[in-house]
C-alpha positions as CSV (number, residue, x, y, z in Angstrom):
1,X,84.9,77.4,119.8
2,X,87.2,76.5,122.6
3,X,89.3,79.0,123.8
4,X,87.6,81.9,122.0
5,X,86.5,84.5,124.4
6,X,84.0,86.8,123.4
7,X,85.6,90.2,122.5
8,X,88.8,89.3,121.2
9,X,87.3,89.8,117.7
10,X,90.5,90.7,115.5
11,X,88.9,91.3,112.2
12,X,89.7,94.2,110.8
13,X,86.2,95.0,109.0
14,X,87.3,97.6,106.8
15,X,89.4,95.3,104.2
16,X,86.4,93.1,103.3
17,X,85.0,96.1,101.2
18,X,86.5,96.3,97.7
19,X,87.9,100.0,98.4
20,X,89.3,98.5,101.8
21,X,90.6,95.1,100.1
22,X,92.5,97.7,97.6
23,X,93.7,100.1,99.9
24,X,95.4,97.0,101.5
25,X,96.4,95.5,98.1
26,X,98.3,98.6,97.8
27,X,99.9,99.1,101.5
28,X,101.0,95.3,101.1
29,X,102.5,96.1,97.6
30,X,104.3,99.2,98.6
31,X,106.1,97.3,101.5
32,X,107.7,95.0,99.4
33,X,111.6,95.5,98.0
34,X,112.6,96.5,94.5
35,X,113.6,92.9,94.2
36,X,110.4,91.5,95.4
37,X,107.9,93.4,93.2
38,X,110.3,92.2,90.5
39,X,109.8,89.0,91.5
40,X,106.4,88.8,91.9
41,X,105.6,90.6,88.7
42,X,108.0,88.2,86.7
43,X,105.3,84.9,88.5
44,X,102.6,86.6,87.5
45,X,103.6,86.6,83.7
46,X,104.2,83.1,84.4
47,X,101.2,82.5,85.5
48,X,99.2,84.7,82.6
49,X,101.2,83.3,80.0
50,X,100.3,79.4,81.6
51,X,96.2,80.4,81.8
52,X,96.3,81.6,78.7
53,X,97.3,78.1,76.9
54,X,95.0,76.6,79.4
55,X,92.0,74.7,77.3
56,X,88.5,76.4,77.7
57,X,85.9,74.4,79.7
58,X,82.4,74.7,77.9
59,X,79.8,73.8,79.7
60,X,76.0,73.2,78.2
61,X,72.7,74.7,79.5
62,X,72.6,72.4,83.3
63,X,75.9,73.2,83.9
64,X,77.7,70.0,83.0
65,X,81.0,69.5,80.3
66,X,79.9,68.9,76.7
């Protein structure tokens, strides 16, 4: 690509293992205020309670809808 140069790789490769995607799951969760985990916890009932009513999508033996 344009403009990359080689070495300025800034993936951090130890958060795209599950124990590293957790560990920063966590660190970003324990940053946030009391307000914002508050917040976010009262969307993701939203969103649970929303998936929940959503209709179930059965599909035969090749993969496509009945």
């Amino acid at each position: 690509m344009p403009g990359t140069e080689p070495g300025t790789d800034r993936i951090d490769w130890g958060l795209t293992t599950w124990e590293g995607s957790r560990r920063e799951q966590l660190r970003r969760w324990a940053a946030l205020s009391l307000e914002e985990i508050i917040l976010a916890q009262e969307e993701m009932q939203e969103v649970a309670e929303r998936l929940a009513q959503a209709p179930i999508s059965r599909k035969d033996e090749r993969g496509e809808p009945r």
